[in-house]
Residue, then its C-alpha position, 0 to 999 in steps of 0.5 A: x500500500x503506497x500510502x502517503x502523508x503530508x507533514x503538517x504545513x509543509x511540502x514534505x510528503x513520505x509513506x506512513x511507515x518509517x525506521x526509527x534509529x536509535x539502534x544505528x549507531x547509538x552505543x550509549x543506549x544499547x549494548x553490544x550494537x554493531x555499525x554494520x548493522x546499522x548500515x544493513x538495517x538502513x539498506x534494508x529500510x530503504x529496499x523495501x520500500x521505507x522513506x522516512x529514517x528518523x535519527x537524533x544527535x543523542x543516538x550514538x552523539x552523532x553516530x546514528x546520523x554518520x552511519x545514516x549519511x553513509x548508508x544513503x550513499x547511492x540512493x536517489x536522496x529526493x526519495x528519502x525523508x530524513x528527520x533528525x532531533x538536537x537539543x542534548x548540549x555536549x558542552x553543558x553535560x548533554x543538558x538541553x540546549x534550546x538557545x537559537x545559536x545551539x540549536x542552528x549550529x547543531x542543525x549544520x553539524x547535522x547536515x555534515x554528518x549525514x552528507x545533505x544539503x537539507x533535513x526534511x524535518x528537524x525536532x527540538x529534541x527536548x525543551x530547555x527550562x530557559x528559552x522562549x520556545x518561539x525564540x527556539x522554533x524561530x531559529x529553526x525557521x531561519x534554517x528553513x528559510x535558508x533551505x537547510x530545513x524543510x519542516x519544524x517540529x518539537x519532541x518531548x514537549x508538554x502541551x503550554x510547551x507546544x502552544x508556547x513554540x506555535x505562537x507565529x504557526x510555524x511547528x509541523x510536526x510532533x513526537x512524542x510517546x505513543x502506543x496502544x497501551x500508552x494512549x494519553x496524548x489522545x486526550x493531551x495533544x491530538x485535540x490542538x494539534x488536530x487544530x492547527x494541522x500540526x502532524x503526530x509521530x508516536x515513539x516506543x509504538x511497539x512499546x519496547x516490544x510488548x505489542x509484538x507478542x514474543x513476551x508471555x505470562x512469565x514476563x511480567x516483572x520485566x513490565x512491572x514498573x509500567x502496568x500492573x499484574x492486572x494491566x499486564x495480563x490484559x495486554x496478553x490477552x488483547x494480543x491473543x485476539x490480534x493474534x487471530x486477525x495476524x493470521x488471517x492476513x497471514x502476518x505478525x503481531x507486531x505487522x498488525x500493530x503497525x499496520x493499525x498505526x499506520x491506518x490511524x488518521x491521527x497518526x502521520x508516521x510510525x517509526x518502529x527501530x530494528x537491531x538487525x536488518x531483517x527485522x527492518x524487512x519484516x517492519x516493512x511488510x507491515x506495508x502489504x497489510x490492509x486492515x478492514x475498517x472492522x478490524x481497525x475498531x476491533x483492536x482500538x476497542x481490545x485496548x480501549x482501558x488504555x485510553x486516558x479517562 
């Protein structure tokens, strides 16, 4: 399904499944990475039909979009989305840096590791608890101005923050966390967004892997920080009947899932990560999957408990 979305206000149009990247390159939050698997999993991406890779100085301190630009190499660059996030200053013990200087320098030390000349999208990756966060998303539209960014957004911000860095329109698109059994920003943020055509991309979609089915009853210490023993066995069984609706379309839980995500008019892109390059191929034939509109509210009601009250 060629399936495609326009990021908030902006020209920059991709297909609704992407890669998220914080395991190319990003040694300082995950053990035991290896960078030629982070080239073969952007390959693999890429191959399979993918447009949107989403990176981040924080992934590896600048790792993740150096292997991103190598990998790239070779590939027709206008059929690519790049999305990437700064805010994590190296001078101030990675505390967030919103200052318009920070933020466009960090934007060209962008560029130069992923050998472009423009970011698709470039994220504040986290609020500073100084700056005037219009002062900070006006910096970034200077970037735009000059060509080296092509759409604004914001991560990780709260509601006021969101509104606070909106003042003159100027933010496309959002991200933060998201996923079926983390539904808060239903009721948090996709009622303004939705109101000034400001685009949604949820993080930890698959919730650390919980949503793709490989955890059982026996896991739920690894969760108990999250959801209760209750929570928990009610997720096992939502997944039991996403189960029944995988096979018939001869799939994964975590296709399903993803596929669900991507028929979701809130939703812009999902952006799951990979390790490994195949699990970047199976993410992908998410795309093959055409959810009934039946199926669709099947799955949003298993989870409805999830949703914020």
């Amino acid at each position: 399904m060629a399936i495609t979305t326009t990021i908030g206000k902006s020209h920059v149009i991709t297909g609704k499944l992407g890669l998220g990247t914080n395991k190319v390159g990003g040694h300082n939050l995950f053990p035991n990475l290896h960078d030629e698997d982070g080239l073969a999993v952007v390959k693999t991406a890429l191959d399979h039909g993918i447009e949107m890779l989403d990176t981040a100085y924080m992934y590896g301190l600048g790792q993740s979009e150096t292997l991103i630009g190598q990998a790239i190499q070779g590939y027709d660059r206008a059929k690519i989305v790049l999305a990437t996030k700064a805010a994590q200053d190296p001078h101030q013990d990675l505390k967030p840096n919103n200052d318009p200087k920070f933020l466009t320098q960090a934007i060209d030390d962008a560029l130069l590791r992923l050998k472009t000349d423009y970011l698709d999208i470039f994220y504040i990756h986290f609020p500073d608890d100084k700056t005037d966060k219009a002062e900070a998303v006006n910096a970034v539209a200077n970037a735009r101005k000059a060509g080296k960014v092509r759409a604004i957004g914001v991560s990780n911000f709260s509601l006021d923050q969101i509104k606070e860095a909106n003042q003159d329109d100027q933010v496309d698109v959002v991200e933060d966390h998201y996923s079926l059994v983390h539904r808060d920003a239903e009721t948090t943020l996709f009622p303004y967004l939705k109101e000034h055509q400001i685009s949604f991309v949820p993080y930890f979609p698959l919730a650390s892997g919980l949503l793709t089915g490989k955890y059982g009853p026996d896991d739920a210490d690894k969760f108990k920080k999250r959801f209760s023993a209750d929570e928990f066995k009610e997720i096992l069984a939502a997944l039991r009947e996403v189960d029944g609706i995988a096979d018939a379309h001869q799939a994964t839980i975590a296709q399903i899932m993803l596929a669900w995500y991507m028929k979701n008019p809130d939703i812009a892109v999902v952006i799951p990560g990979a390790r490994l390059p195949e699990q970047a191929a199976s993410n992908a034939k998410a795309l093959d999957v055409d959810l009934r509109d039946a199926e669709y509210e099947s799955i949003n009601e298993l989870f409805k408990n999830f949703k914020t009250k």
